[in-house]
MARFI-339715 format. One line per field, with one value per atom (N, C-alpha, C, O): residue number from 1; atom name; residue in one letter; x, y, z. Coordinates in pm, whole numbers. Each point is the difference from the previous one (the first is absolute). Layout:
# MARFI-339715
num: (NUM/...)
atome: (CA/...)
residu: (a/...)
X: (X/...)
Y: (Y/...)
Z: (Z/...)
# end
This chain:
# MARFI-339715
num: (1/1/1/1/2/2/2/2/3/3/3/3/4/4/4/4/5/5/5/5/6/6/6/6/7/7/7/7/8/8/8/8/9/9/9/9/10/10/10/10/11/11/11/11/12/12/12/12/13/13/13/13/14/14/14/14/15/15/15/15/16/16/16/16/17/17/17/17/18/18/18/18/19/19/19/19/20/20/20/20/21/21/21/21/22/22/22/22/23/23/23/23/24/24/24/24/25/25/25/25/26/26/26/26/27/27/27/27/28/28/28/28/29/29/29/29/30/30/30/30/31/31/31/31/32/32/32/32/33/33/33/33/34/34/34/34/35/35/35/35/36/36/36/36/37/37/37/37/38/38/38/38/39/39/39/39/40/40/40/40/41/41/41/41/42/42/42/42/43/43/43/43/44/44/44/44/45/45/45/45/46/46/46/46/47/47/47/47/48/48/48/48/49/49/49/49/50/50/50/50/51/51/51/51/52/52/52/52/53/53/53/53/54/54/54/54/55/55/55/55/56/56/56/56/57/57/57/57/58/58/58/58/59/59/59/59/60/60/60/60/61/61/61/61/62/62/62/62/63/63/63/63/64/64/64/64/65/65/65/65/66/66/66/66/67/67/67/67/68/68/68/68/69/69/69/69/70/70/70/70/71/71/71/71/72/72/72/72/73/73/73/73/74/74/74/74/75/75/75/75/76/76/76/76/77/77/77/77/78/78/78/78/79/79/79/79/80/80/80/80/81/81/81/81/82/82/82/82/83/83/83/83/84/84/84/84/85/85/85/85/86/86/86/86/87/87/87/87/88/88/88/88/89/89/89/89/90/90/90/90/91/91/91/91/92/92/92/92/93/93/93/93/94/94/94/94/95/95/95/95/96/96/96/96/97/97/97/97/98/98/98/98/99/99/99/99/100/100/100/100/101/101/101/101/102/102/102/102/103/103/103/103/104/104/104/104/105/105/105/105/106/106/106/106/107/107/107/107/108/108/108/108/109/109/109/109/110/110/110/110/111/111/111/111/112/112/112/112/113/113/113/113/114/114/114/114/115/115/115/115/116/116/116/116/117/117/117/117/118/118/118/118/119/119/119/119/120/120/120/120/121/121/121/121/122/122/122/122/123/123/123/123/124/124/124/124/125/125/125/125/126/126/126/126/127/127/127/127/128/128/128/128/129/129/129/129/130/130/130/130/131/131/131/131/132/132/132/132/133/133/133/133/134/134/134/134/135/135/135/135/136/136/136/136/137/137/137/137/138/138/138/138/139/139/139/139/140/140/140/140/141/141/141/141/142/142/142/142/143/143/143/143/144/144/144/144/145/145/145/145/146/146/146/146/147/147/147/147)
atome: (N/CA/C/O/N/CA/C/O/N/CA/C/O/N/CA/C/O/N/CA/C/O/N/CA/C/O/N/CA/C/O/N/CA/C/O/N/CA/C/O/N/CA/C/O/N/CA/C/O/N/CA/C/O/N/CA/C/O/N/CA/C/O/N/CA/C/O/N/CA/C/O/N/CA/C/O/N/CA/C/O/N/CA/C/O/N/CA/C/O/N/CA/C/O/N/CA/C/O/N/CA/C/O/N/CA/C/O/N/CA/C/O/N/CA/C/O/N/CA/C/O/N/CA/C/O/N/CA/C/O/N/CA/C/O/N/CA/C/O/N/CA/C/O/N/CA/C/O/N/CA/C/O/N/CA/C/O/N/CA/C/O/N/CA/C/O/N/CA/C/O/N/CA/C/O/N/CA/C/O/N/CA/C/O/N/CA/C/O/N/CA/C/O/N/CA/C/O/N/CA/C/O/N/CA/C/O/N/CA/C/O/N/CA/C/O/N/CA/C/O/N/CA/C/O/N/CA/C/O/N/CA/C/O/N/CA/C/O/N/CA/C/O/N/CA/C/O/N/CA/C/O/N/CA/C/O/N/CA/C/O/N/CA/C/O/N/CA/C/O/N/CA/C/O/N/CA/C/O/N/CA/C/O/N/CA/C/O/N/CA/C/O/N/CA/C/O/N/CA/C/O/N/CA/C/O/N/CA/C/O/N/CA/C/O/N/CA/C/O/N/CA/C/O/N/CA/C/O/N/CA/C/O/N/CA/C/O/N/CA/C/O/N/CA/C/O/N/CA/C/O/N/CA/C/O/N/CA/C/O/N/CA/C/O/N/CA/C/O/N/CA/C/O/N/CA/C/O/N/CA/C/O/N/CA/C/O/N/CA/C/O/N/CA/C/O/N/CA/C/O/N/CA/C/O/N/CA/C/O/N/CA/C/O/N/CA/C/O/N/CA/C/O/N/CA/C/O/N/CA/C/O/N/CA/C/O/N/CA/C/O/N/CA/C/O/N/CA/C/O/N/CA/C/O/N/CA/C/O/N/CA/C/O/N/CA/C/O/N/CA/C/O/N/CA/C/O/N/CA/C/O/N/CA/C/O/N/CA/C/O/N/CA/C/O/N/CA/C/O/N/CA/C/O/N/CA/C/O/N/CA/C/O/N/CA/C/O/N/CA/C/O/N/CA/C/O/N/CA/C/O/N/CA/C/O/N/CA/C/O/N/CA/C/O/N/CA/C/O/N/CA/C/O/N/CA/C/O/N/CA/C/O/N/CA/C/O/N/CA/C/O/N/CA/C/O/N/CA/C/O/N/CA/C/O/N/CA/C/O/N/CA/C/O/N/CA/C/O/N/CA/C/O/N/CA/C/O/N/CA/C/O/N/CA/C/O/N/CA/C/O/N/CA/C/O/N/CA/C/O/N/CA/C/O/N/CA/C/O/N/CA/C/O/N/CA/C/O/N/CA/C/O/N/CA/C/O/N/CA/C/O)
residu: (x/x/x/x/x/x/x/x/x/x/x/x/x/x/x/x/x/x/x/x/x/x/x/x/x/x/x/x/x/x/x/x/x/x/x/x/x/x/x/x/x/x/x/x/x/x/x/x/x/x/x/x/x/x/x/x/x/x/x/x/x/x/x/x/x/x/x/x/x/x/x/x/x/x/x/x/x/x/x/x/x/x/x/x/x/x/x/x/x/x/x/x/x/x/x/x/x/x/x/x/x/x/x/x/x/x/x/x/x/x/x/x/x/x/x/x/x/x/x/x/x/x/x/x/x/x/x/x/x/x/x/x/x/x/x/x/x/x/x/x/x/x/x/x/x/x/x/x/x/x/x/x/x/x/x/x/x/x/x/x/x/x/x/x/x/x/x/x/x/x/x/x/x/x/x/x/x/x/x/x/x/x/x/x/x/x/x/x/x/x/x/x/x/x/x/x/x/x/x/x/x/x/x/x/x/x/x/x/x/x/x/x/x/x/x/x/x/x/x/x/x/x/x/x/x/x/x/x/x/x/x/x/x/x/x/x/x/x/x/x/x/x/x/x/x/x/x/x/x/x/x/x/x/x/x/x/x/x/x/x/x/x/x/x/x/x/x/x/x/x/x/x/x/x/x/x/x/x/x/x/x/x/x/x/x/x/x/x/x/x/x/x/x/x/x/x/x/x/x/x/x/x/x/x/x/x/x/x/x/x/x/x/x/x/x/x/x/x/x/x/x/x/x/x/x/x/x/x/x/x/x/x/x/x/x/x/x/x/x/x/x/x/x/x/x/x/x/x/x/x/x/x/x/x/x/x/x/x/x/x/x/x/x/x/x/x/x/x/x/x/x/x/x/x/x/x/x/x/x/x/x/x/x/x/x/x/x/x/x/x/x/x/x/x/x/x/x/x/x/x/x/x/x/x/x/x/x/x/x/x/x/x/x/x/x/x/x/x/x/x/x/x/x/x/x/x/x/x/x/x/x/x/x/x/x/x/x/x/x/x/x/x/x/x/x/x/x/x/x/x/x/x/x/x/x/x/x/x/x/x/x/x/x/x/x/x/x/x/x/x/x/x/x/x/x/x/x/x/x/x/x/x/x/x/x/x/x/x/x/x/x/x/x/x/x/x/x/x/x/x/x/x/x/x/x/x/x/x/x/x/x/x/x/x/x/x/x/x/x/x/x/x/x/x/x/x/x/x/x/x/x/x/x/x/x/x/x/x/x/x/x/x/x/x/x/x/x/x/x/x/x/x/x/x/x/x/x/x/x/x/x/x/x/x/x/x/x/x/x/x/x/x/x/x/x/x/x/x/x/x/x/x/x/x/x/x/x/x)
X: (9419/136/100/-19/124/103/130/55/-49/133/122/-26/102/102/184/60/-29/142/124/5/57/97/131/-10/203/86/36/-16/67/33/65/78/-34/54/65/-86/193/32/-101/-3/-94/-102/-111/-56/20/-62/64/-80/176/77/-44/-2/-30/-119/-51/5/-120/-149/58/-81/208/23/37/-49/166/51/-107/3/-158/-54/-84/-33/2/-56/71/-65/227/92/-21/-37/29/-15/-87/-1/-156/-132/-8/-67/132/3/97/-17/125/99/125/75/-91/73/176/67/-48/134/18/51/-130/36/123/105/-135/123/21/-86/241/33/-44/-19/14/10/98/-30/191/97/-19/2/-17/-21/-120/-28/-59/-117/132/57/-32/105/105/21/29/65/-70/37/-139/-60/-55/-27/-7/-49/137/-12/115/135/29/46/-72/55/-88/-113/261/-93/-43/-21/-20/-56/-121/-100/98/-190/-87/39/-140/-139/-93/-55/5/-47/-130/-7/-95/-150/-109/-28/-12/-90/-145/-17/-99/-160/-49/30/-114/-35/-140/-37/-43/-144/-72/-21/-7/-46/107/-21/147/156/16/114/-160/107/68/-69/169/76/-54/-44/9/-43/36/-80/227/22/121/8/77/136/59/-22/90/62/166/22/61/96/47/-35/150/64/118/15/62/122/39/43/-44/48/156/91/-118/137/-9/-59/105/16/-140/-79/61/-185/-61/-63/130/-117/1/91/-215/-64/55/12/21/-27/-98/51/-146/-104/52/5/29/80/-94/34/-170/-80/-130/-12/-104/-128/-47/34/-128/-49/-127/-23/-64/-97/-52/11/-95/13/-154/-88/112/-99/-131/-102/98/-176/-18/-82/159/-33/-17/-59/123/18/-172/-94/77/-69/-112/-122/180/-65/85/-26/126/53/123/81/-86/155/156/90/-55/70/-14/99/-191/-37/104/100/-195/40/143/57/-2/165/58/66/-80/50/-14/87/-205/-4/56/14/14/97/101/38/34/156/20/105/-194/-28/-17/33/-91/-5/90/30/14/146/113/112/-154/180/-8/85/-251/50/-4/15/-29/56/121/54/34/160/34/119/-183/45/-18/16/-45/0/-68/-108/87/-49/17/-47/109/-42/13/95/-196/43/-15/-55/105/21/-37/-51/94/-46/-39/-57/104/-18/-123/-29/-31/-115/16/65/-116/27/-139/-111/141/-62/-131/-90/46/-107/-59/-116/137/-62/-107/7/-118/-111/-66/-4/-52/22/81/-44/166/106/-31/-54/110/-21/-115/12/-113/-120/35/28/-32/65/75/-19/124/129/-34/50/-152/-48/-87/-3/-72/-107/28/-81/233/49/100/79/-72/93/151/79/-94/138/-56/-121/227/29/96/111/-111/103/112/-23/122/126/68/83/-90/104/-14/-110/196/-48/187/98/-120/115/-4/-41/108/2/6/101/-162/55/14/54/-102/33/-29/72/-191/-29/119/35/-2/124/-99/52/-181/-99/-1/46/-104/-73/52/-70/156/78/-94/33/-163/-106/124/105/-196/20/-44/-94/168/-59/-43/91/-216/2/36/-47/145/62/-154/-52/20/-101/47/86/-109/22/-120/-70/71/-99/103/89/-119/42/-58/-113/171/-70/50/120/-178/30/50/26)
Y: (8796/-47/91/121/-180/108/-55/-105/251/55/13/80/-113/51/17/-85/201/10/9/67/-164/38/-81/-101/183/-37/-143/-87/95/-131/-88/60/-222/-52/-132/-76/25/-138/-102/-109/147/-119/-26/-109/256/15/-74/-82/82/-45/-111/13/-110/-122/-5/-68/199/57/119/41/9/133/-85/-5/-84/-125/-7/53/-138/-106/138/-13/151/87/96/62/-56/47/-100/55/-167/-101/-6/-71/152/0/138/5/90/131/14/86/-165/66/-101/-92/139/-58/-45/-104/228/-88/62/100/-231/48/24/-15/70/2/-97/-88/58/-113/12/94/-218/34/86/113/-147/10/218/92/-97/184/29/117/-164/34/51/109/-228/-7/143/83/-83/92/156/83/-66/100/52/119/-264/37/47/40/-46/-2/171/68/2/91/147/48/-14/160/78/94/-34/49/-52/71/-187/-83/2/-20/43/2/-66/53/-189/-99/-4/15/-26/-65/-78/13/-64/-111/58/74/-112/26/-134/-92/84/-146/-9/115/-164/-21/-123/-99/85/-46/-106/-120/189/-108/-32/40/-83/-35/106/102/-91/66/36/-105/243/-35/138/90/-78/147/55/-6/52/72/103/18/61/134/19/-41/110/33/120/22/59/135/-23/-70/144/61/112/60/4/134/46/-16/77/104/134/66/-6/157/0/-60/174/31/-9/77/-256/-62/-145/-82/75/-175/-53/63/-197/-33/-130/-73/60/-126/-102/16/-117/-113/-130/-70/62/-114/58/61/-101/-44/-91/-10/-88/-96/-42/28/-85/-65/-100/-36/-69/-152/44/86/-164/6/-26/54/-121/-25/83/-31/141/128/84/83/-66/137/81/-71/197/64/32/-5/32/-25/131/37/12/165/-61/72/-193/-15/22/-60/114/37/153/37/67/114/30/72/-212/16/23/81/-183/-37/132/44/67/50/134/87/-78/99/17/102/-223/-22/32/108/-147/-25/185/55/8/139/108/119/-201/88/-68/77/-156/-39/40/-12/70/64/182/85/-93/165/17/116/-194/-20/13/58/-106/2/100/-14/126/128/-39/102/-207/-11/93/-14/78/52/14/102/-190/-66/-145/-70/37/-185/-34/68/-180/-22/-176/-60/15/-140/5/88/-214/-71/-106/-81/116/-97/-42/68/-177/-38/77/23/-4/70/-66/84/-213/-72/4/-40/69/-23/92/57/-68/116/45/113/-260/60/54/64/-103/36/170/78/-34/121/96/121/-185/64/27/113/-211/23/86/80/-99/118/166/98/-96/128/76/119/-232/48/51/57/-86/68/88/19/48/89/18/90/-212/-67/36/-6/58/53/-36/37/-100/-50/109/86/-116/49/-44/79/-174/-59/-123/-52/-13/-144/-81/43/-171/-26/-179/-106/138/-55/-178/-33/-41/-134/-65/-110/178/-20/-144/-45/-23/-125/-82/27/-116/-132/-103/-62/9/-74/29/-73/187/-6/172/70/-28/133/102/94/-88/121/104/-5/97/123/39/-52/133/55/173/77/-28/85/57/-20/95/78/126/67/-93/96/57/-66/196/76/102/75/-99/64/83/-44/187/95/102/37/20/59/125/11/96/147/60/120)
Z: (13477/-25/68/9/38/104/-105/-35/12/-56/94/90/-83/72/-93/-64/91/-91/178/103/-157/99/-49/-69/136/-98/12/86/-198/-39/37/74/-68/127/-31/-44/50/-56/39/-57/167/-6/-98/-13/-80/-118/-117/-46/-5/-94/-66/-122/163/-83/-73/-102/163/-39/-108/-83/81/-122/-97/-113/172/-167/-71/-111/170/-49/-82/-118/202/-70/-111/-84/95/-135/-62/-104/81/-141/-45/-101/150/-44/-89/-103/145/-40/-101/-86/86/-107/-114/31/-120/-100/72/-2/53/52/174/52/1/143/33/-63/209/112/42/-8/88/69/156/78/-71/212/12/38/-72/21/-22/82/-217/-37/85/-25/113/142/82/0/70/120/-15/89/-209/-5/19/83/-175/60/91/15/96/144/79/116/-165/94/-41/92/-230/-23/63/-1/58/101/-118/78/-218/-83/15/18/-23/-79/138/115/-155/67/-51/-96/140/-23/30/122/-166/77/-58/-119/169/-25/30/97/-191/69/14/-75/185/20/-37/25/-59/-3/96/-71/165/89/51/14/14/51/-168/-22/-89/-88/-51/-4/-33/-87/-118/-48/-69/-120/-22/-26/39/-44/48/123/-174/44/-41/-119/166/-136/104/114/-201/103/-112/-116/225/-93/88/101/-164/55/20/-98/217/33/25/82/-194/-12/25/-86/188/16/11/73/-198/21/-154/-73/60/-74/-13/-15/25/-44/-135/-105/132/-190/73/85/-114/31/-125/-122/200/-64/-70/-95/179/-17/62/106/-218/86/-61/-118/175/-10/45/118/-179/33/-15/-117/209/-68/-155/3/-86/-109/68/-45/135/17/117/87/-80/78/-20/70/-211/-106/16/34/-57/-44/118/-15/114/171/93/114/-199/45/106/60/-54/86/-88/59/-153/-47/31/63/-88/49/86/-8/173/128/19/73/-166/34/-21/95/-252/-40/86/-3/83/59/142/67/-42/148/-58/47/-131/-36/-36/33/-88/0/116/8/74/170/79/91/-82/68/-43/49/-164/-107/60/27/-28/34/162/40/37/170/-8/94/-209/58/-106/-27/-56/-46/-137/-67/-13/-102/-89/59/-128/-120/-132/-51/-25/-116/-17/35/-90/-56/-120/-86/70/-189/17/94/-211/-12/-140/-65/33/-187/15/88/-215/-27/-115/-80/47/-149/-79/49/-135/-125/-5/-11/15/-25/131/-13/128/77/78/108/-216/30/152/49/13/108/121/95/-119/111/-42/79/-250/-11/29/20/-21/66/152/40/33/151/45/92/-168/46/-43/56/-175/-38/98/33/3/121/123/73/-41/106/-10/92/-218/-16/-87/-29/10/-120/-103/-23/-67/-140/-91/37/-152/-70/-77/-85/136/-22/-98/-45/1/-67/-56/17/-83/-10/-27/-62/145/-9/-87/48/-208/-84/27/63/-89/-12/178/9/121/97/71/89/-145/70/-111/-115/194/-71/-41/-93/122/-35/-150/-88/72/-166/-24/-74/121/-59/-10/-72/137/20/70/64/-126/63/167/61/-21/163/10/29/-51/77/155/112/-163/161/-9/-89/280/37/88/57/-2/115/47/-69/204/115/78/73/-104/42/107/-28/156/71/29/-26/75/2/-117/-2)
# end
């Protein structure tokens, strides 16, 4: 199987909709895509699995730090390390442009995201009360710190 991660692109956009409505209680819009492909902060990318799409993450760089905004994976891909992949690009492309720390919220229930993000170095900081508007879960804030 050929992996390939490369950034993200309004010709992808189809394939992330049809894969944010598989992954999440309250997707993104095209419209909030578009916008983030336009903004000089966000860093966008997609992993493909043999040309389809089944995977995305993006962050935003500020100064010298990430906040990773989204990852994603389609469900009948899950548990195959392409989330890993994503998180570890979006991690070596942050520290190419000087980055050294990143953060990012997970919801409280979500065991494996928190496994993931632990495995590469994220540590829970904090927790930010009531943060999803869906069902008022909580968000663990994590941070990956370097030097």
């Amino acid at each position: 199987m050929t992996m390939k991660v490369e950034p993200m692109s309004l010709h992808h956009l189809d394939a992330i909709l049809s894969l944010e409505r598989s992954a999440f209680a309250i997707p993104w819009s095209r419209g909030m895509f578009e916008e983030e492909l336009k903004n000089p902060l966000a860093r966008y990318y997609v992993l493909q699995l043999e040309s389809q799409v089944v995977g995305y993450a993006g962050m935003w760089v500020v100064l010298n730090e990430g906040h990773i905004t989204n990852i994603a994976v389609a469900p009948s891909n899950r548990r195959m390390g392409i989330g890993k992949r994503l998180l570890e690009h979006l991690l070596g492309e942050g520290e190419k442009m000087g980055v050294d720390s990143f953060t990012l919220e997970v919801r409280k229930s979500n065991g494996a995201a928190l496994a993931l993000y632990g495995s590469c170095g994220f540590v829970p900081a904090g927790i930010r009360k009531k943060y999803y508007s869906d069902n008022g879960e909580d968000a663990v804030i994590m941070w990956r710190n370097h030097g």
